[in-house]
C-alpha positions in Angstrom: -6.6 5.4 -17.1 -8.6 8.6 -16.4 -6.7 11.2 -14.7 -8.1 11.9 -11.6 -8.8 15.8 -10.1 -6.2 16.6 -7.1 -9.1 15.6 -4.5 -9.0 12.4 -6.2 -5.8 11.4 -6.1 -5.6 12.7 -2.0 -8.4 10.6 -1.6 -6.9 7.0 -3.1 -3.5 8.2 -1.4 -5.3 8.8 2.1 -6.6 5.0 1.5 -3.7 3.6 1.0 -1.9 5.7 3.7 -4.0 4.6 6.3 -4.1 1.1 5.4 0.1 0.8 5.6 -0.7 2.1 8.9 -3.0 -1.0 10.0 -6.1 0.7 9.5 -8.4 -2.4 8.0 -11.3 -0.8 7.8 -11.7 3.1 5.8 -14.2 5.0 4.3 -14.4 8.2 2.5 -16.4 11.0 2.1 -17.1 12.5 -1.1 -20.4 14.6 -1.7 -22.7 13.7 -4.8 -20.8 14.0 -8.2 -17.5 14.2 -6.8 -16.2 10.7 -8.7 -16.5 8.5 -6.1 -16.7 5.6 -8.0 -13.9 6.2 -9.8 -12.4 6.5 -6.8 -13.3 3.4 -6.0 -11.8 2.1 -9.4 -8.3 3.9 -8.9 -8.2 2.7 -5.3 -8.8 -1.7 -6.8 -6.6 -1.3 -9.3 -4.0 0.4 -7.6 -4.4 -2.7 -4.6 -5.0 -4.9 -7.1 -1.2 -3.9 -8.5 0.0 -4.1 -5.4 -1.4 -7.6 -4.2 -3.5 -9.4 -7.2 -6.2 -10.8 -4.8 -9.9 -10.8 -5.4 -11.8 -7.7 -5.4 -15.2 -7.1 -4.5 -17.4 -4.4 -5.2 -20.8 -4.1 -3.3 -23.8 -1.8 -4.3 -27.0 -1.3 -3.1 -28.8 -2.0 -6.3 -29.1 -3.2 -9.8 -29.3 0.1 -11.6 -25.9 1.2 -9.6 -24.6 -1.9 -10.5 -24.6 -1.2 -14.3 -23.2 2.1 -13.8 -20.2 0.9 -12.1 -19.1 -2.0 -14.4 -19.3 0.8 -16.9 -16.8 3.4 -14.8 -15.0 0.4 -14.0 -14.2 -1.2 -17.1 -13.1 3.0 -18.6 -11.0 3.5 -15.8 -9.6 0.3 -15.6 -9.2 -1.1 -19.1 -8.5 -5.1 -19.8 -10.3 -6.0 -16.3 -12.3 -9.2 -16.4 -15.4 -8.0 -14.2 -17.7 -10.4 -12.8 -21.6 -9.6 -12.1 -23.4 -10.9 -9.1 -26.8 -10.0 -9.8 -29.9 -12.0 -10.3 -29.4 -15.1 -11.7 -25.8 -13.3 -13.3 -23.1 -15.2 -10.7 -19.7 -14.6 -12.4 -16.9 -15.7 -9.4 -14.5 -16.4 -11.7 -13.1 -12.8 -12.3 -10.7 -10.9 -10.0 -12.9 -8.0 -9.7 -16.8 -9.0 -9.0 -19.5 -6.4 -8.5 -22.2 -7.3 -6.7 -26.1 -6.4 -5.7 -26.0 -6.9 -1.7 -29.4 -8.2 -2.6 -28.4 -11.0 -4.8 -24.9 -11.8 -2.9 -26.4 -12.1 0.7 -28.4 -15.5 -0.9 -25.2 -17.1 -2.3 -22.7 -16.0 0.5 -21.4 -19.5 0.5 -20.5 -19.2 -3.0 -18.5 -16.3 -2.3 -14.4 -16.8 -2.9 -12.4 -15.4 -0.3 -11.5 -11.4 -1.2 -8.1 -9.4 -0.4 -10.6 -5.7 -1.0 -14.2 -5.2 -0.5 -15.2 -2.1 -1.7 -18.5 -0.6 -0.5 -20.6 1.7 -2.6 -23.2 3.8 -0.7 -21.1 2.6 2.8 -23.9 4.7 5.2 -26.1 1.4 4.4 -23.0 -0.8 6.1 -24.4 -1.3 9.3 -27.9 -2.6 8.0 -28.7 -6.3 8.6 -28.4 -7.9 5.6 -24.8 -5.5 4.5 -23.5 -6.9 8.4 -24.2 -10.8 7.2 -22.1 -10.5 3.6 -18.9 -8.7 6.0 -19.2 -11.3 8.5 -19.3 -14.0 5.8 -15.9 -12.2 4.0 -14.7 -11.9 7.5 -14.7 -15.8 7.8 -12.8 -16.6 4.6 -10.5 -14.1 4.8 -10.1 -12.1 8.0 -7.3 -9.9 7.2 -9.4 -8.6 4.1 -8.9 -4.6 3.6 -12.1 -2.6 3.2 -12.8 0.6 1.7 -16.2 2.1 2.2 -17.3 5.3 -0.2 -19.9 7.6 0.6 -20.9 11.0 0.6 -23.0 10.9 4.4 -20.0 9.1 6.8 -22.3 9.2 9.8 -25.5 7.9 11.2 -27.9 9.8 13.3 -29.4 8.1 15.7 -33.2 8.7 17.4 -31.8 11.0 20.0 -30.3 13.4 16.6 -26.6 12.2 18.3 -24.5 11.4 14.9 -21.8 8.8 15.1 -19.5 7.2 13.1 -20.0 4.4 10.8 -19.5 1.0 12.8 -17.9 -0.8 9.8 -15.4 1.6 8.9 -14.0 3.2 12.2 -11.1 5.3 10.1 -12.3 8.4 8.1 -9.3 8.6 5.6 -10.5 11.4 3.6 -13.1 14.1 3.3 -14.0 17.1 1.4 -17.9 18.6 1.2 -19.8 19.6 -1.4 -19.3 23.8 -0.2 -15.1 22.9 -0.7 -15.5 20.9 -3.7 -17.9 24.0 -5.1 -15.8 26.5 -4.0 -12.6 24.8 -5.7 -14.9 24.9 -9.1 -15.6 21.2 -9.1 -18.9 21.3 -8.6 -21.6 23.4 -9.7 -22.6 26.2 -7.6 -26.2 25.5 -6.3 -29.1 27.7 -7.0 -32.5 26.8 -5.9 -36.2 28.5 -7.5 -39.6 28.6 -5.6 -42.6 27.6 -7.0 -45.9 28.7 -6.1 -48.8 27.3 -6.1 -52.4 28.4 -5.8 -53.4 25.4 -4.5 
């Protein structure tokens, strides 16, 4: 297992927190680079420990996809992962990831889940992200979710922000300026170019 940095760790223990107190539903809030998805790893295999029920993973597309398996399958060594991608529809692991794209055609090919995690979670209230919940929701209603991202909120047309409708419970939350500050990310620097044009 990769040892996680202490923003990490708070952030899997603020999951896990908020579930034991009947919170369903949580997202956090990392920025870019932070480790979200391994994160995201620590949080299944820790639930997984806990309660060895199905795990899902969902992405928002096929070259995230890849990259997750990979971070998965470091952090969490021995793991058989499935794919659902494409024509690639592997149920038969406990932990699948899964292309929204390819899983919202083959919903009723999807086992029940005991943990959907959601990569990218500020695309959970789209249409197509919506039918694959309510479709988990119907097999298993009591399933946990965890949603990651680094933008928790949606503006809408009036510029109001508000919180993300699928995951009601911000459980953790550190910004890029803290998370720069602490020396965990790089400090940013930008250059201007000019043109004569």
């Amino acid at each position: 297992m990769i040892p996680l940095f202490p923003f990490q760790q708070e952030a899997v223990d603020a999951v896990f927190r908020d579930w034991a107190a009947g919170h369903q539903a949580v997202v956090v809030s990392l920025p870019t680079g932070a480790g979200k998805t391994l994160v995201a790893a620590t949080i299944a295999q820790r639930a997984y420990h806990e309660r060895p029920e199905p795990i899902l993973v969902l992405v928002p597309s096929d070259e995230i996809l890849r990259q997750t398996v990979d971070e998965i399958a470091v952090v969490w060594e021995g793991i058989a992962i499935g794919i659902i991608q494409q024509q690639i529809r592997q149920w038969r692991c406990p932990l699948l990831v899964a292309s929204v794209a390819t899983l919202v055609r083959h919903l009723d090919e999807l086992p029940p889940m005991g943990l959907v995690i959601t990569d990218e979670a500020h695309h959970a209230d789209a249409p197509m992200w919506q039918a694959i919940y309510r479709a988990i929701a119907r097999r298993a209603p009591h399933v946990r979710h965890v949603g990651l991202t680094a933008t928790p909120f949606r503006t809408d047309r009036g510029g109001d922000a508000h919180a993300l409708a699928m995951f009601p419970t911000l459980s953790y939350a550190r910004s890029m300026f803290d998370l720069i500050a602490e020396g965990f990310l790089a400090p940013l620097c930008g250059m201007g170019i000019h043109s004569a044009t």
